[in-house]
C-alpha positions as CSV (number, residue, x, y, z in Angstrom):
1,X,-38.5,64.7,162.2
2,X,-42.2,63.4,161.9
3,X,-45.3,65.3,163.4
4,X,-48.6,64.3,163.3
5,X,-50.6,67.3,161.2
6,X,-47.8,67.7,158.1
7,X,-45.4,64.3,157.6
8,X,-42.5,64.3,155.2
9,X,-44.1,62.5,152.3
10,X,-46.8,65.1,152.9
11,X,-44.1,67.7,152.6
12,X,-42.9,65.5,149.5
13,X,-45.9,65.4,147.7
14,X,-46.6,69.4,148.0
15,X,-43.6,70.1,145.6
16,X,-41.0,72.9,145.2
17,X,-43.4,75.7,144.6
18,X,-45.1,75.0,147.8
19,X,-42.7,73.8,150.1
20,X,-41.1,77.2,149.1
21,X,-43.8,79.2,150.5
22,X,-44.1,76.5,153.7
23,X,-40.2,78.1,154.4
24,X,-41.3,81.4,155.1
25,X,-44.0,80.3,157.6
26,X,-41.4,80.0,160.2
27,X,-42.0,83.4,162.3
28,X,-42.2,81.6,165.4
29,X,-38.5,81.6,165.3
30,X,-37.7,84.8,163.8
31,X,-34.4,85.3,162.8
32,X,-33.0,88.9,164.8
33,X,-29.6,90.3,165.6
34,X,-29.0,90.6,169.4
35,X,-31.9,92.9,170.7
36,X,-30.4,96.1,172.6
37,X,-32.0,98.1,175.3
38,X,-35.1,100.1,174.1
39,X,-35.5,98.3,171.0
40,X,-39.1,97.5,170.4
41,X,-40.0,94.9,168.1
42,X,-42.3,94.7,165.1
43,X,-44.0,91.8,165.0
44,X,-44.0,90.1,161.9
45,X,-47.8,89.3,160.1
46,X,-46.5,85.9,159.0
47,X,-46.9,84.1,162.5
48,X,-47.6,80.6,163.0
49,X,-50.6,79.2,164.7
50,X,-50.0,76.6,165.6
51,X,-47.3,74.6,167.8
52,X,-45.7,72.2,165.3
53,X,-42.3,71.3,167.1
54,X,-41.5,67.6,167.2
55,X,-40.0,65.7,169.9
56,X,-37.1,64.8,167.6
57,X,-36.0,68.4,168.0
58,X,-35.2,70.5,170.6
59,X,-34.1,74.0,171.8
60,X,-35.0,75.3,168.7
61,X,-33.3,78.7,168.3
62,X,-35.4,81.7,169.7
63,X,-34.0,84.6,167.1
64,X,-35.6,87.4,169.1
65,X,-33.9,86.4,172.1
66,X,-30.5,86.0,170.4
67,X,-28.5,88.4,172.6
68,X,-24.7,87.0,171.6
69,X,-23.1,86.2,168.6
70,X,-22.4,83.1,170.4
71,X,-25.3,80.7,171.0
72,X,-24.7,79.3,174.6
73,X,-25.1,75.3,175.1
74,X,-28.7,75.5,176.7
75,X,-30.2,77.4,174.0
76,X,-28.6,75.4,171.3
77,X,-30.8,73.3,169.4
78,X,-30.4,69.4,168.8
79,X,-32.1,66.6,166.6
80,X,-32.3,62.6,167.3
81,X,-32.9,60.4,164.3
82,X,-33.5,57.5,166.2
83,X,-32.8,58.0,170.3
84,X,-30.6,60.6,172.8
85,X,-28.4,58.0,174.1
86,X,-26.8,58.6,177.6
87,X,-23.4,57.3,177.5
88,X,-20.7,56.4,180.6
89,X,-17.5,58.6,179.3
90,X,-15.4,56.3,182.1
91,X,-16.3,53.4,179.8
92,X,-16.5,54.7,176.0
93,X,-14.1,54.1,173.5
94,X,-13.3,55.5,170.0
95,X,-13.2,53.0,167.3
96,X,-10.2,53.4,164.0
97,X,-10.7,50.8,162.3
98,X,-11.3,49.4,158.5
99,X,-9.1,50.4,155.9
100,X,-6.1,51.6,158.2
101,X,-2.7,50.1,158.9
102,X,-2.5,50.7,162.2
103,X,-6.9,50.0,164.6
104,X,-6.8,52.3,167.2
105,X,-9.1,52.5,170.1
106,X,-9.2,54.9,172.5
107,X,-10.5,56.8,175.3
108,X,-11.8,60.0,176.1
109,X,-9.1,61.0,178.2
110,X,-6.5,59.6,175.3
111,X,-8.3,62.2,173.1
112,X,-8.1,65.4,175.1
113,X,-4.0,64.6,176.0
114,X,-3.9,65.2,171.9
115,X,-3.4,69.3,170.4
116,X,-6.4,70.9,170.8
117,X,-7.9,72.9,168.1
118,X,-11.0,74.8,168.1
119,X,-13.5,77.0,165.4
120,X,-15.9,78.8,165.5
121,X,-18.8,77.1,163.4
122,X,-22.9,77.8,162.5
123,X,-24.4,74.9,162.3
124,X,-27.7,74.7,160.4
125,X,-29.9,71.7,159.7
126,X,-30.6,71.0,156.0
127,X,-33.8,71.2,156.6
128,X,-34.1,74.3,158.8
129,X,-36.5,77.1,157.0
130,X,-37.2,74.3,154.7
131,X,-40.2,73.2,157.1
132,X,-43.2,75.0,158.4
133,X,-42.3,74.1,161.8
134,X,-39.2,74.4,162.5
135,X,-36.9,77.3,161.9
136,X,-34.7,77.9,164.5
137,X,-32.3,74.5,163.6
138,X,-29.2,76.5,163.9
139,X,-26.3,77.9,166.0
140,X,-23.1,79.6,166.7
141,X,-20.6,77.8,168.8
142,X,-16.8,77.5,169.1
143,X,-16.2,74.0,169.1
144,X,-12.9,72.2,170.5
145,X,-11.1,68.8,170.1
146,X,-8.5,67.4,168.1
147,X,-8.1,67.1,164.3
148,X,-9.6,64.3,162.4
149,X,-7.0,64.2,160.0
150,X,-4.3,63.6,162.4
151,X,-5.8,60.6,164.0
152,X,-6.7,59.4,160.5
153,X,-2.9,59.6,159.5
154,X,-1.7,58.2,162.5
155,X,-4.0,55.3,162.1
156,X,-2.6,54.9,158.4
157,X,-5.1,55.1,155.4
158,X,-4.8,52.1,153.3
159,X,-4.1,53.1,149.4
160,X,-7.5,51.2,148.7
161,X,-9.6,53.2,151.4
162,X,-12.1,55.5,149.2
163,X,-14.5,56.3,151.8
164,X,-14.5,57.1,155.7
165,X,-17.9,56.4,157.6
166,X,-18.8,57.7,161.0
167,X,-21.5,55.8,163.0
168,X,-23.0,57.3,166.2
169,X,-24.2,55.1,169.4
170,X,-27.9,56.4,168.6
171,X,-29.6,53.1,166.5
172,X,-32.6,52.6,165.5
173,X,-34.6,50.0,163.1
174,X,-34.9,50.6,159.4
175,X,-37.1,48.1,156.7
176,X,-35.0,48.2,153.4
177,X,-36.7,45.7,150.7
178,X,-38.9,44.3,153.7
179,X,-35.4,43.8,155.5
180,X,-35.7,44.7,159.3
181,X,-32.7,45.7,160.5
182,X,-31.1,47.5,163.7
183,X,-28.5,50.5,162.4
184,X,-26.4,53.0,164.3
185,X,-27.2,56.4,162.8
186,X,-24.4,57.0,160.0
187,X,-22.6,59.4,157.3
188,X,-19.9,59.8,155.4
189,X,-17.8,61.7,153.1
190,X,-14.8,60.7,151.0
191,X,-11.2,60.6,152.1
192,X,-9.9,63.8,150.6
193,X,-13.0,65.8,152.5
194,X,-12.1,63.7,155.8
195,X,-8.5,64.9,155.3
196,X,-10.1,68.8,155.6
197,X,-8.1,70.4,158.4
198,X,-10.6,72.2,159.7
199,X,-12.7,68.8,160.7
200,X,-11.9,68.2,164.3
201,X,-13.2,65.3,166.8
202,X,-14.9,67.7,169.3
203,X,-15.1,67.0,173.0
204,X,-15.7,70.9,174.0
205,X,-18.1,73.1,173.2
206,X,-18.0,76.8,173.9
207,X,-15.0,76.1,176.6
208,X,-17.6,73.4,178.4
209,X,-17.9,70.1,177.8
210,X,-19.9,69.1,175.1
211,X,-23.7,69.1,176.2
212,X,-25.2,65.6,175.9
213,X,-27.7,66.7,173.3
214,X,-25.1,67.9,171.0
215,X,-23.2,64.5,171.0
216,X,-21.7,63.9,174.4
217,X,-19.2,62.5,174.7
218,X,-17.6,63.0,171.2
219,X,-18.8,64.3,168.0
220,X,-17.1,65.2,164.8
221,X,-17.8,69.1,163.9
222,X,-17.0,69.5,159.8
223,X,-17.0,73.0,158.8
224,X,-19.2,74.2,156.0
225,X,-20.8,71.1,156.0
226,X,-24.5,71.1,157.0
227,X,-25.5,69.7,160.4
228,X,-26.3,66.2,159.1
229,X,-23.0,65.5,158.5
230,X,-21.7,66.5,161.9
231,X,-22.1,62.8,163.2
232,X,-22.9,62.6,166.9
233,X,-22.2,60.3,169.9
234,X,-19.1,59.1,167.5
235,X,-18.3,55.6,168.4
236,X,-16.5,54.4,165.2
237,X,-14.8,55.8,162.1
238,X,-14.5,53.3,159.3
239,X,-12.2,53.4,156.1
240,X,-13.6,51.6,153.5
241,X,-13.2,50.8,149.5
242,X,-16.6,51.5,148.5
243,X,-19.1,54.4,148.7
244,X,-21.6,54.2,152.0
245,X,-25.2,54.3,151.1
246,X,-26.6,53.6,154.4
247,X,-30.0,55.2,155.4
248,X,-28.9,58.7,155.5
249,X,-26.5,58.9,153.0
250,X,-28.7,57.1,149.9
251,X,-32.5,57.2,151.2
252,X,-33.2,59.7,153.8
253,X,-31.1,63.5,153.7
254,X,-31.5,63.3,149.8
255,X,-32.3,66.3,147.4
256,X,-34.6,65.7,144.8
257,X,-34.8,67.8,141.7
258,X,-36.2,68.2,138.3
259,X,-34.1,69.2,135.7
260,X,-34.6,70.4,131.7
261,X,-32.2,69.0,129.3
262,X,-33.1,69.9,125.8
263,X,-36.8,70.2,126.6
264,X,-36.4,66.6,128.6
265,X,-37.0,66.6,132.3
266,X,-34.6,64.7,134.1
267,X,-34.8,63.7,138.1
268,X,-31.5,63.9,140.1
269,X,-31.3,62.7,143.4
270,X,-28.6,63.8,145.8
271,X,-27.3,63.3,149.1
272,X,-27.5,66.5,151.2
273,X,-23.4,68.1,152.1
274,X,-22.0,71.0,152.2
275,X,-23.8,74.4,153.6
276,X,-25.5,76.8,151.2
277,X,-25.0,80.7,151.0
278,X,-28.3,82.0,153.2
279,X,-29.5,84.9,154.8
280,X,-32.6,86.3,156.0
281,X,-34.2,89.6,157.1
282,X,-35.0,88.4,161.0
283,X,-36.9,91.2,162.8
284,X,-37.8,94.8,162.5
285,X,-37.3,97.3,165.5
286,X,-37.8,100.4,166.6
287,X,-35.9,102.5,168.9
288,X,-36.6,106.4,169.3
289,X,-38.7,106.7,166.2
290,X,-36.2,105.1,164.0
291,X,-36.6,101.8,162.2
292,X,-33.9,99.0,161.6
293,X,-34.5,95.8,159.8
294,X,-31.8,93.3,161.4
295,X,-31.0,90.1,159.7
296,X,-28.3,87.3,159.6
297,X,-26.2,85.0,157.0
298,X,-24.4,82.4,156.7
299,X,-23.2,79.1,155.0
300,X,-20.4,80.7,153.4
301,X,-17.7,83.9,153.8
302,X,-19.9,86.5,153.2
303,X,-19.0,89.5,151.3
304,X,-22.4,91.2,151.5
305,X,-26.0,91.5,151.9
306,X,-28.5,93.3,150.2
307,X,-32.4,94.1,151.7
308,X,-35.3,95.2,149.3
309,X,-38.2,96.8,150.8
310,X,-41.6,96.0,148.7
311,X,-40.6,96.1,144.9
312,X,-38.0,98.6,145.4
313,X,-34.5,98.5,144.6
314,X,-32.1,96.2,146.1
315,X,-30.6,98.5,149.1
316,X,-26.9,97.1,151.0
317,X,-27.2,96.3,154.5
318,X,-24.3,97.2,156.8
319,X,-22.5,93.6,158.1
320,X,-21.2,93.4,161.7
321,X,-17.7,92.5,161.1
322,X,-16.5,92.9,164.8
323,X,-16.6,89.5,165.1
324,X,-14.3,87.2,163.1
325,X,-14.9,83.5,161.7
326,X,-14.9,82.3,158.2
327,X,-17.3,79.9,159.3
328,X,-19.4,81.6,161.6
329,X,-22.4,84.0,160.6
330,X,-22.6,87.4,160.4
331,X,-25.2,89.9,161.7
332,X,-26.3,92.8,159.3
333,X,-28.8,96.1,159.8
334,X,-30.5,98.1,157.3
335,X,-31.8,101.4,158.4
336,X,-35.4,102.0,156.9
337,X,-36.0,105.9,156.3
338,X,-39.2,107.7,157.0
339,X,-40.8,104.2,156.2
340,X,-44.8,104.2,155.4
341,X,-48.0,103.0,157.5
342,X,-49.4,100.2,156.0
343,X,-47.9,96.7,155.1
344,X,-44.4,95.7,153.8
345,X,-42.9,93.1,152.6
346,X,-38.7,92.4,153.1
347,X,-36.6,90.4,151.2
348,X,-32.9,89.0,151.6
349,X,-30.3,88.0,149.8
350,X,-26.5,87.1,150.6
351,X,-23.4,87.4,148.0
352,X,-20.6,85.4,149.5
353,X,-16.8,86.1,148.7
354,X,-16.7,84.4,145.3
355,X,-19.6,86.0,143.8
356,X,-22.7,83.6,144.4
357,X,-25.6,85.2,145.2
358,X,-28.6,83.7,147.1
359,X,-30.9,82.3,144.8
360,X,-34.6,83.7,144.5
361,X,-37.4,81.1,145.0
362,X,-38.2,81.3,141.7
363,X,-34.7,80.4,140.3
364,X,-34.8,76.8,139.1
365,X,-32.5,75.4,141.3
366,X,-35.0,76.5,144.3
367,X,-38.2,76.3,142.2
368,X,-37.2,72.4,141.1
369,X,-36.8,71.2,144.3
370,X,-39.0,68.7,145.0
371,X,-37.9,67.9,149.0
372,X,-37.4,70.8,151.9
373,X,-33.3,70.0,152.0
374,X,-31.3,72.7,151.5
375,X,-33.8,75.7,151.1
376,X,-31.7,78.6,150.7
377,X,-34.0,81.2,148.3
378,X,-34.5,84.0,149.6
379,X,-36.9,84.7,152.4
380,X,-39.3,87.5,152.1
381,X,-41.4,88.6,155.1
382,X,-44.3,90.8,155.6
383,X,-44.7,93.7,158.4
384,X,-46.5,96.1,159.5
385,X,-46.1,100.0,160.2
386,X,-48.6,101.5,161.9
């Protein structure tokens, strides 16, 4: 996720403060709920320039286009860390293997004769709002296959097996301690989070099959787990006794931060996981004379979302609830009354279902951050009234 004008250790060096105020540079993508007939849109003033999008990324999400809760296959965005590998589903094969009593391989067609299970799941990339250019790194799908943890108990866990590591067909070089070597792209999670029954080995996405940039044939889709960890182009799933620290587990996909400890600052690192409470205030429209700021949120079930116009009070916005998922976003309006000409700033925040609330950017935990994973403050944007 490279691009010539602002690189990663550019991005690194800036630190928190900055990077936070990078995140709401993002307007090309504006974040909307589905646009209805004779809504007109107010353009946001915070628009980017310039045309930042890297090759690594595609079908970056279009929020003022969004017209389903539902994102369908072609607009769905997808990342390659090292290539888009086109495989032959007559000839691929799902590895078992490590740590398990009982190696399995098996074929496509072997997986789909299994129980089918499906969810409906937002996927965002941890580093989605997080970088100047690129802000539309999420989607709503309903995703189907089988469930991980069945295959992973049929295979039999070994009492010694700590760890389960997936590993795509996508590989690329890495230099480690001037070590060149060729690695599949890789992640992993422990065996209790593998055991999740929500994680399912998906083959289906949105009742078609699964679109070769979102991990043809196979993929494993992990609910409330950022996109990272939603391994593509699965080829093999690994028990093993020790913790992985491949590339993007220990060195790339890691969170830096400062902390204070008794007046001492101390520097954590940490790899990048599960999904983080988030919302934004996407567009404003108006329709008939009346003004509605529209907005989404996700990363966790969420209870409720409040909008504050300026330096006003925090006002609740009205969720869409007609649609059902605990893992899927939700849509929410805020009627603005008799609002003024002149500029306006908006600001967001989510309060999920056991009381977190979305952090402000100047709450240490965003303020302290050091690299663009996981940039959930709240978003303020600026508009216009005329």
């Amino acid at each position: 996720m490279q691009n010539p004008t602002l690189s990663r250790r550019d991005l690194l060096a800036a630190g928190g403060a900055t990077l936070a105020g990078l995140a709401l540079l993002n307007s090309r993508f504006a974040y909307a709920a589905p646009l209805q007939a004779g809504e007109e849109v107010i353009p946001w003033l915070d628009q980017m320039t310039e045309n930042l999008e890297p090759q690594a990324i595609v079908n970056q999400l279009v929020w003022e286009e969004v017209d389903s809760w539902i994102t369908p296959n072609d607009k769905f965005f997808g990342i390659a860390h090292y290539e888009w590998p086109e495989i032959d589903a007559k000839t691929w094969q799902l590895e078992v293997t490590g740590l398990v009593k009982k190696p399995l391989a098996l074929t496509l067609d072997q997986i789909k004769a299994r129980k089918k299970q499906e969810v409906t799941f937002t996927i965002e990339c941890s580093g989605n709002t997080g970088l100047p250019f690129f802000g539309g790194g999420i989607g709503n799908a309903k995703w189907g296959g089988t469930s991980l943890a069945t295959l992973l108990k049929e295979a039999g866990v070994q009492d010694k097996g700590i760890e389960v590591v997936f590993y795509g067909t996508d590989e690329g070089e890495q230099t480690v301690r001037e070590i060149a070597m060729k690695q599949n792209f890789a992640r992993s999670m422990s065996i209790q989070d593998a055991m999740n029954p929500n994680n399912l080995l998906c083959y289906e996405m949105n009742g078609a099959a699964l679109p070769q940039p979102n991990g043809f044939p196979l993929r494993l889709i992990a609910p409330g787990w950022y996109g990272i960890a939603n391994v593509k182009w699965l080829k093999r799933i690994e028990v093993r006794n020790t913790r992985f620290m491949g590339h993007f587990m220990a060195r790339d996909y890691v969170t830096i931060r400062k902390e204070d400890h008794n007046g001492t600052t101390v520097w954590t690192e940490t790899s990048v996981g599960r999904a983080l409470l988030k919302s934004a205030p996407v567009r404003v429209v108006r329709q008939d004379g009346k003004v509605t700021i529209q907005g989404a949120a996700w990363g966790a079930p969420i209870k409720g979302v409040e909008v504050k116009i300026d330096n006003g009070n925090w006002q609740a916005a009205k969720l869409d609830n007609t649609q059902k998922g605990d893992f899927a976003w939700k849509f929410w309006t805020l009627d603005w009354t008799m609002p003024k000409a002149g500029e306006h700033t908006i600001t967001a925040r989510a309060t999920d279902t056991a009381g977190n609330v979305q952090p402000a950017m100047t709450d240490p935990v965003i303020a302290n951050k050091q690299t663009y994973w996981e940039s959930n403050g709240q978003i303020t944007r600026r508009v216009k009234i005329a």
